[in-house]
C-alpha positions as CSV (number, residue, x, y, z in Angstrom):
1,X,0.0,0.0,0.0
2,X,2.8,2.5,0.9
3,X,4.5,1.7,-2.5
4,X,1.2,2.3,-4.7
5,X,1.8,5.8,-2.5
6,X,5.1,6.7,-3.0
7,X,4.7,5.5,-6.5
8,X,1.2,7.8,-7.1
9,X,3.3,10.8,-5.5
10,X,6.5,10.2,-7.9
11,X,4.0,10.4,-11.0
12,X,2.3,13.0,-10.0
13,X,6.0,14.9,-9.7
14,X,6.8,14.0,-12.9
15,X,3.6,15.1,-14.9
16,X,3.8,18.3,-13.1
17,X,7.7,18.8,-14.0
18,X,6.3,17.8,-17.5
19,X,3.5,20.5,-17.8
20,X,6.0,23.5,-16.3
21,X,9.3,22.7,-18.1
22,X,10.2,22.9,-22.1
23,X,10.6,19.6,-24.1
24,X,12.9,19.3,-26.2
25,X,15.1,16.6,-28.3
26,X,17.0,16.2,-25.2
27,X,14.5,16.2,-22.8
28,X,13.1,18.5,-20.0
29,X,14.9,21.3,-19.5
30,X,12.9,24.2,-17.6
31,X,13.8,26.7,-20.4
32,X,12.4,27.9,-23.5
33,X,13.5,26.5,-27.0
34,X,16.7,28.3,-28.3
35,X,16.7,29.2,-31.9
36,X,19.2,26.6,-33.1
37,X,16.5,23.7,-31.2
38,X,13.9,25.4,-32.9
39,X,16.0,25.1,-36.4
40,X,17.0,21.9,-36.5
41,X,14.0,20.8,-35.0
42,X,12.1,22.2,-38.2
43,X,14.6,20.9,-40.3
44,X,13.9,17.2,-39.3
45,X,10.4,17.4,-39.6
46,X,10.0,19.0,-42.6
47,X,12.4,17.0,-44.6
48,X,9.7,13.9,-44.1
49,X,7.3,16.8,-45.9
50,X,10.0,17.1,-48.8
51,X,10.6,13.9,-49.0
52,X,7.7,11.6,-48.3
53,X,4.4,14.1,-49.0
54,X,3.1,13.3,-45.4
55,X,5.6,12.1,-42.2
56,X,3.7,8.7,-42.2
57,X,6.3,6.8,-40.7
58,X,7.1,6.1,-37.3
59,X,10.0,8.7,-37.9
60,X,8.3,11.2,-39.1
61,X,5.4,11.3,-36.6
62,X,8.4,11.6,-34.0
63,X,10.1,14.5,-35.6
64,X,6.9,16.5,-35.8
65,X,6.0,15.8,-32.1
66,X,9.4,16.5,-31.5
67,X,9.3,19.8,-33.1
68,X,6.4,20.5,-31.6
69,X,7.4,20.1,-28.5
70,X,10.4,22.2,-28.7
71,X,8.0,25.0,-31.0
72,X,5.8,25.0,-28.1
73,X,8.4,25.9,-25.9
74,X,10.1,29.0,-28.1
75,X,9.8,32.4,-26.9
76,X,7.5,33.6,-29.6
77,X,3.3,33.4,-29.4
78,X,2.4,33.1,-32.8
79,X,5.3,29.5,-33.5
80,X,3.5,28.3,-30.1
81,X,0.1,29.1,-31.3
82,X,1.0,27.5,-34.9
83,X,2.4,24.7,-33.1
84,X,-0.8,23.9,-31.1
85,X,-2.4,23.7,-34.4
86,X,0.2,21.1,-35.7
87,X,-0.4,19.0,-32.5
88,X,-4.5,19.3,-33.2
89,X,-4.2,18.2,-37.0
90,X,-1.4,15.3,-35.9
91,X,-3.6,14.1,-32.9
92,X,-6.8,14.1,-35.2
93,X,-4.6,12.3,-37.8
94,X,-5.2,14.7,-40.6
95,X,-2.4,17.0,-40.4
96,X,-2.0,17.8,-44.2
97,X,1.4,19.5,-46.4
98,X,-1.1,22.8,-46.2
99,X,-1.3,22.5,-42.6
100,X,2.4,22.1,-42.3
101,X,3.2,24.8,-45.1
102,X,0.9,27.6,-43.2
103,X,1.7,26.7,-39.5
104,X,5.4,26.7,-39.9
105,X,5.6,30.0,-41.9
106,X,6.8,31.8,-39.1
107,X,9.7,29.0,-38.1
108,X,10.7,29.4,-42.2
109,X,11.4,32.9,-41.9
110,X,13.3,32.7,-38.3
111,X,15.5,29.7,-39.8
């Protein structure tokens, strides 16, 4: 009983380091995304767009939560909004090349 407490009590740590710290390829950090994470992060992702149409391998679904993760975590509101919209289309499994083209304008210009 007092390990299904301790264990509850170490999740519950976690998720809340999770939910106040900035993912990244690396891991949680506690900081934002730096511009070279947020590059090379893009870079990755889109280069299953360039080169496949759609990232519907188990690669390229990895690169774009990864770059979402580390887009929701840079220190600019409109590549965090656009990358809440990237998550929505990926979760509802129709993220399209349009979606990807207009919700990483912003990350296209900064890279």
């Amino acid at each position: 009983m007092i390990g299904l407490v301790v264990a509850a009590a170490l999740i519950a740590i976690v998720d809340a380091a999770r939910s106040d710290s900035t993912a990244t390829g690396a891991g949680l950090t506690g900081r934002d995304s730096t511009h070279s994470e947020l590059c090379a992060a893009y870079n990755a992702a889109d280069s299953f767009f360039i080169e496949q149409a759609f990232p519907n391998s188990p690669e390229g679904f990895r690169s774009v939560q990864n770059f979402v993760d580390v887009a929701s975590h840079y220190p600019n509101d409109g590549i965090r909004r656009n990358a809440r919209s990237i998550r929505a289309a990926a979760a509802s499994g129709s993220l399209s090349n349009h979606d990807w083209w207009n919700n990483t304008e912003d990350v296209r210009v900064a890279c």
